[in-house]
C-alpha positions as CSV (number, residue, x, y, z in Angstrom):
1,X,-38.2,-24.4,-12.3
2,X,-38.4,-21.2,-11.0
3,X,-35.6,-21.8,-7.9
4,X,-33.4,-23.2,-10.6
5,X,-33.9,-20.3,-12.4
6,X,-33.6,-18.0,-9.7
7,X,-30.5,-19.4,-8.0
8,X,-28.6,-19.6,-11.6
9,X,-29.3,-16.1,-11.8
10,X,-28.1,-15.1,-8.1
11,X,-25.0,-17.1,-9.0
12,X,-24.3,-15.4,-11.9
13,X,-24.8,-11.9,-9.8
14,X,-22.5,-13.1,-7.4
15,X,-20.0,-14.0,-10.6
16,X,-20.1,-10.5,-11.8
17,X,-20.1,-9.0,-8.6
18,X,-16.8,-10.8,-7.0
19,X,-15.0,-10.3,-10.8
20,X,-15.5,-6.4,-10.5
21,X,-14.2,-6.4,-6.7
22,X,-11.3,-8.5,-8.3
23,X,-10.2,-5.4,-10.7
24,X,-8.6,-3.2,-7.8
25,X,-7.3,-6.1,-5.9
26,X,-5.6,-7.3,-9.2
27,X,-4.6,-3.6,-10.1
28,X,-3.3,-2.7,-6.1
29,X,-1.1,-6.4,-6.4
30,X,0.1,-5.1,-9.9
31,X,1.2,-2.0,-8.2
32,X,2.5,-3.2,-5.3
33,X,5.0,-5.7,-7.4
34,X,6.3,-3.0,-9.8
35,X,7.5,-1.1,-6.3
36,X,8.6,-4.5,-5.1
37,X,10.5,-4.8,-8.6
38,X,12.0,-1.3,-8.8
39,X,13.0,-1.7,-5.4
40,X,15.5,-5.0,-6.0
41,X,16.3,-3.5,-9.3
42,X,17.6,0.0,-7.0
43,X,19.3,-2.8,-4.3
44,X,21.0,-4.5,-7.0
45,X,22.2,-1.6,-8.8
46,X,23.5,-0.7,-5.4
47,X,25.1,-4.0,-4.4
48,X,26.5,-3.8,-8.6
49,X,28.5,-0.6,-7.7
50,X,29.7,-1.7,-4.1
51,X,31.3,-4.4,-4.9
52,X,32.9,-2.8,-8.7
53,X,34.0,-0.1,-6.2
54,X,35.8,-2.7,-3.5
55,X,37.3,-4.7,-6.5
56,X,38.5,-2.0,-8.2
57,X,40.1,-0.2,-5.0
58,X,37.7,2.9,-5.4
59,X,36.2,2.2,-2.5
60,X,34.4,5.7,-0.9
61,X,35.8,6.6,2.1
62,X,33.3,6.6,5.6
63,X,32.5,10.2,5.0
64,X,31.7,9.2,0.9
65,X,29.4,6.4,2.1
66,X,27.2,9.0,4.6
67,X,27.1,11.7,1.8
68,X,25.8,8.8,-0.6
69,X,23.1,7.3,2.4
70,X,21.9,11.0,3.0
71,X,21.2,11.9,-0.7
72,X,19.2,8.1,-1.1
73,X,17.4,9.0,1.8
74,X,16.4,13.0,0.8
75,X,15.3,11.2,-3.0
76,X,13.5,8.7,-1.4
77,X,11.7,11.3,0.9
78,X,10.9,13.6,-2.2
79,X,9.0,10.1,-3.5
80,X,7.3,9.7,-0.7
81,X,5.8,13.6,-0.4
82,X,5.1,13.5,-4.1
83,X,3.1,10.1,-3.5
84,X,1.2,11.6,-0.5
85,X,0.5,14.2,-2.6
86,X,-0.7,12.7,-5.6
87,X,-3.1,10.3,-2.8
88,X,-4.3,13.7,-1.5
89,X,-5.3,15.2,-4.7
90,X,-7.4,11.7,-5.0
91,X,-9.1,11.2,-2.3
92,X,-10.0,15.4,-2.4
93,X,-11.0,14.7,-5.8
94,X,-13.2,11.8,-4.6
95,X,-14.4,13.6,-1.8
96,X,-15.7,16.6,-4.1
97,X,-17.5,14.3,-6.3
98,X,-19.3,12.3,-3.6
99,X,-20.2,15.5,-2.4
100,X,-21.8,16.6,-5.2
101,X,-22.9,13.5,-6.0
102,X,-24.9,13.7,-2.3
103,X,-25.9,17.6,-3.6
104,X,-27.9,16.3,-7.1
105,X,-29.2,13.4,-5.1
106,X,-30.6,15.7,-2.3
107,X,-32.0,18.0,-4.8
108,X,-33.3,16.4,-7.2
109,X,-35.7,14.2,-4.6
């Protein structure tokens, strides 16, 4: 009785364990498909106004299309500093914490 009782309760450890582990993979996934989304909404929009512009003769010229690729590519470097950013300020902010989380441990002992 006592092995039954002992392995129900390291399965239900296990249970817990593996469902809070789930949380950030399910939050990173739910993350990573609203980029994914945005993304092919961003490609569409793109592909919407190409082909409104070669149907309705307002094509851009060579020099319009560059001008257009270079200002998509400075926005979509300002997203990707802000995002660094914004990981920085997390994992400093992490960092201090642990720290002083090391600090009260060491102290307190």
């Amino acid at each position: 009785m006592n092995k039954l009782t002992l392995s129900a309760l390291l399965m239900v450890l296990t249970l817990g364990l593996t469902a809070c582990g789930s949380e950030n993979e399910d939050e990173n996934a739910l993350e990573e498909a609203a980029e994914n989304t945005e993304q092919m909404a961003d490609d569409a929009g793109d592909a919407v106004e190409e082909t409104y512009e070669e149907t309705t003769g307002q094509d851009e010229s060579a020099m319009g299309e560059m001008q257009e690729g270079v200002e998509e590519a400075g926005d979509e470097m300002s997203d990707a500093a802000e995002d660094a950013g914004e990981e920085i300020d997390d994992a400093a902010e992490e960092t201090s914490d642990a720290m002083e989380e090391g600090y009260e441990e060491a102290t307190t002992n």
